[in-house]
C-alpha positions in Angstrom: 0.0 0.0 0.0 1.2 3.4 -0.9 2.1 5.7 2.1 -0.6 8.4 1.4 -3.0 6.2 1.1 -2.2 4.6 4.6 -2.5 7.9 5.8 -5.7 8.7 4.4 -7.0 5.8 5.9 -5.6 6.8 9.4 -7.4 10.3 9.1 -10.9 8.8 8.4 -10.2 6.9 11.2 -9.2 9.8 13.3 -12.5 11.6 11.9 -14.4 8.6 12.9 -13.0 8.6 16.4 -13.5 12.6 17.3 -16.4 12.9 15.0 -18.4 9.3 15.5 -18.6 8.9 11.9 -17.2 8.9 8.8 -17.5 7.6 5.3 -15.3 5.5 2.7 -15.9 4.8 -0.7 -15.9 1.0 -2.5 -13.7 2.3 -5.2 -11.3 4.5 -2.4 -10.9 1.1 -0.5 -10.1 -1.3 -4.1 -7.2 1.3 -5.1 -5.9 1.9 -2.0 -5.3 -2.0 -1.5 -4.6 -2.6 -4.6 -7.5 -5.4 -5.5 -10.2 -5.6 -7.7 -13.1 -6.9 -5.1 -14.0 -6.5 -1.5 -12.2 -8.9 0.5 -12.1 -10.0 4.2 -8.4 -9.0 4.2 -9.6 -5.5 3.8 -12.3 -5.9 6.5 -9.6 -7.7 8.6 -7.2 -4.6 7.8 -9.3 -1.7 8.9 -10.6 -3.5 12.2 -6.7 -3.5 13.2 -6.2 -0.1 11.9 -9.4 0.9 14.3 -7.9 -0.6 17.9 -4.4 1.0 16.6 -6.3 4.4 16.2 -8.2 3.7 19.5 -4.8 2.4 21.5 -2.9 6.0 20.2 -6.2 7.6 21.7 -6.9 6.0 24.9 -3.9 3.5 25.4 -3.5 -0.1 24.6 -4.6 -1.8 27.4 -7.9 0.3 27.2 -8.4 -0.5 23.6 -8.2 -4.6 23.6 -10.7 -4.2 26.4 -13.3 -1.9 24.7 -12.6 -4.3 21.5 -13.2 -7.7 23.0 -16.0 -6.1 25.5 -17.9 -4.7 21.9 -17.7 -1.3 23.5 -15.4 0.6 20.6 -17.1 -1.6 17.6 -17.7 -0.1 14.7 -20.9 0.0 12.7 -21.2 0.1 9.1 -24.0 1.2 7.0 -23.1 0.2 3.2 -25.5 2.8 0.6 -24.7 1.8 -2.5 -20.8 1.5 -2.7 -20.6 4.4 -0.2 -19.7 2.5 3.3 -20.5 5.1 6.0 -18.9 3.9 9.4 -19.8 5.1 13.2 -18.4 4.5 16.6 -20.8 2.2 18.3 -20.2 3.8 21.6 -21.7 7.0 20.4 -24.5 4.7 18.7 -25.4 3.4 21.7 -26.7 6.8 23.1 -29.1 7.3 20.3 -32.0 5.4 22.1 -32.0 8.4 25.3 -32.7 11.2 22.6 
């Protein structure tokens, strides 16, 4: 993977985590891992990059237990090839509006 593209990656990801949401596209994630379909390596990829994100934010220790416990999950809506992503700890709020 090219380096700007890792990085790109890393700032949705820091979006996500100060924002609660962000968005990525099918065609952003096939060229920036270099394939021609979806795969679960790229599913497999972003989860790590997600607790890596979470462990710069709130340590690593913290971030395997939020992982394993579901509390830092990520949920993904897919619209059409536009996969828009949100911090399920935020989510969870949503039900005391």
């Amino acid at each position: 993977m090219i380096r700007r593209h890792e990085e790109q990656i890393l700032n949705r990801f820091d979006a996500l985590y100060a924002n609660g949401w962000t968005q990525f596209t099918r065609d952003e994630l096939l060229l920036w891992y270099g394939l021609t379909k979806l795969t679960k390596t790229i599913y497999a990829d972003l989860s790590d990059r997600w607790r890596r994100t979470l462990e710069d934010y709130i340590g690593e220790k913290e971030a395997i237990q939020a992982m394993k416990k579901q509390e830092e999950e990520i949920w993904v809506i897919p619209k059409g090839d536009i996969f828009i992503l949100f911090r399920g700890s935020l989510c969870k709020n949503l039900s005391e509006l």
